[in-house]
N, C-alpha and C positions, 0 to 999 in steps of 0.2 A: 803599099806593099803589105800584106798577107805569109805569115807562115803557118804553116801545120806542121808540128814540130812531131814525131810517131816516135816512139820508144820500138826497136826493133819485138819479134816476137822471142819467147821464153825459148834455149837451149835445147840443144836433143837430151845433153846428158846432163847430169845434176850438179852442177857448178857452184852450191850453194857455200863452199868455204872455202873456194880458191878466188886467187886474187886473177878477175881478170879483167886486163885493158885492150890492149890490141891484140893477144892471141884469137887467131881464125876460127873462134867455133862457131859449129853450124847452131841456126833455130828450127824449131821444131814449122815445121810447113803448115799454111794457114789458108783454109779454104777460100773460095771467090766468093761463097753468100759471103763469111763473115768480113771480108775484105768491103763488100759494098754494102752491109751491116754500118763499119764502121764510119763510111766517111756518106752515110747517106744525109746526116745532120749538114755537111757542111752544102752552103746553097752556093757559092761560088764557082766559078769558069774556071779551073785550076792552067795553071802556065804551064808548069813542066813539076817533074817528081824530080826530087835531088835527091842523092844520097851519100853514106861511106861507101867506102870500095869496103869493110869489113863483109865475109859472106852472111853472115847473120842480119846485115841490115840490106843490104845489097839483092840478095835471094828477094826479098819481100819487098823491096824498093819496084824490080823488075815486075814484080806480078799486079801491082800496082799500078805503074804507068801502060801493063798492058791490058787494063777491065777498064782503066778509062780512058783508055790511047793518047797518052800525054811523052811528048820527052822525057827520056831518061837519064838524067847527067850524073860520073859519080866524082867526087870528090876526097881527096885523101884529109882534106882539112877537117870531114867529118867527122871521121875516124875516135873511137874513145880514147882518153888519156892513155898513154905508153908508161906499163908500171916497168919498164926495164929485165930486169934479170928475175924481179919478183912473178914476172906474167905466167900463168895457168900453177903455180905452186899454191900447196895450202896454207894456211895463214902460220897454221902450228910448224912450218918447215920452215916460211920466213923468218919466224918469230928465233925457231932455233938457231938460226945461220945467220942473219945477218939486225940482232934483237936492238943494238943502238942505233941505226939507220931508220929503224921501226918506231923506236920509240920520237924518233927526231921527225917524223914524217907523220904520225898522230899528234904532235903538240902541232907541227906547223906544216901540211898538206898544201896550204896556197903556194906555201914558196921553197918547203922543201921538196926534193924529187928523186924516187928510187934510183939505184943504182943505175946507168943507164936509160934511165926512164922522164919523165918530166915534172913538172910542177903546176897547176892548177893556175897559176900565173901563166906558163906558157900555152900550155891549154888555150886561156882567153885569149891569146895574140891570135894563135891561129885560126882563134873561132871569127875574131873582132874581122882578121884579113879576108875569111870568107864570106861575112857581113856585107863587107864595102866593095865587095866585087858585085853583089846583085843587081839584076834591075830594079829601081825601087817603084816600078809601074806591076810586078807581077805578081799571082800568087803558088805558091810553091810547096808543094807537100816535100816535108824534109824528112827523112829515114835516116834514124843515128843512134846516139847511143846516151847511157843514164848524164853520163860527165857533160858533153856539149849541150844535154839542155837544161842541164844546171847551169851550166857558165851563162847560155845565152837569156835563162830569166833572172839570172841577180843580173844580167846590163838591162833586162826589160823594167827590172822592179827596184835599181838601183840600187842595190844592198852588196855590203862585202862579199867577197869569195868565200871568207872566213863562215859565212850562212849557209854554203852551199848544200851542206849535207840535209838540211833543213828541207830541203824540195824533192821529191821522192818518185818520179817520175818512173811508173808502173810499164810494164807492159804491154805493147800497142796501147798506150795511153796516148790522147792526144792534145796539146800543148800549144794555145794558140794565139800569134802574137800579132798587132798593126802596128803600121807606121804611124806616128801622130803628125799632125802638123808643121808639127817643131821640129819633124825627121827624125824624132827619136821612136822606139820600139816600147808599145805599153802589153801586156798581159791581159788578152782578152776572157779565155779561158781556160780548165784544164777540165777534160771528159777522162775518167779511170779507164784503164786496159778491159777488156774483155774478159771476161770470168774464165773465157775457152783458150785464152792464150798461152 
């Protein structure tokens, strides 16, 4: 089994200091060269494009499996972490409102979880239960988000959750992982997002 893990494409609008997990923003649309631009390196028969149902990964998920006519499956296990009550506000408005929950969720992000929202631990259950449903014969271009392919290369590279922020996983970046032998998932390699993304 084969992943190609994509980082959806950049935002319409400038999201650069709001907190966002699962709010529905759009990304900015990405043309077909740069589409078969990015995945011309990869020389494999792809099985099918997986994606979030979020429209930001989803929109380019679809444009995807239709330049190389592949199925299109979406999945909500994709989906980036749910910041709860904090989702689309700006940091300076959480920080105002709700500043001990804040602080308890930057000392401990694995396990603590917004208001409403989840933890970095549950993140990985969900990610682990979409893992173990694949076929482990396919390969599969997956469209998602910064969070799920943090989670799923500390299980590729075995490192705490607690490292997660440590991997930075760009825009239309691509992210790619094998089966080993042993059935576990090793980190092939990581190709940076598009300069146009």
């Amino acid at each position: 089994m084969r992943l190609i893990l994509v980082r959806h494409p950049k935002y319409v609008e400038d999201m650069t200091d709001r907190c966002i997990g699962q709010t529905n923003a759009l990304a900015i649309p990405v043309s077909t060269h740069l589409v078969t631009t990015l995945f011309r390196q990869i020389g494999w028969i792809v099985t099918a494009v997986v994606t979030s149902d979020l429209l930001r990964a989803a929109q380019f998920a679809k444009q995807i499996a239709s330049v190389f006519e592949r199925p299109l499956y979406e999945d909500h296990r994709l989906r980036e972490i749910s910041m709860g009550r904090w989702e689309n506000r700006t940091w300076g408005e959480i920080e105002a409102e709700y500043p001990t929950q804040l602080e308890a969720w930057f000392s401990d992000f694995v396990n603590v979880r917004p208001p409403e929202g989840e933890s970095f631990v549950e993140l990985r259950t969900r990610v682990r239960s979409w893992l173990q449903d694949l076929d482990r014969t396919g390969v599969y271009v997956v469209v998602t988000h910064a969070g799920v392919i943090r989670t799923i290369a500390c299980e590729a590279l075995n490192i705490p959750l607690e490292n997660a922020f440590r991997i930075a996983p760009q825009h239309l970046s691509l992210t790619v992982l094998e089966q080993t032998s042993e059935g576990t998932l090793r980190l092939a390699c990581i190709s940076p997002g598009s300069a146009t993304s």
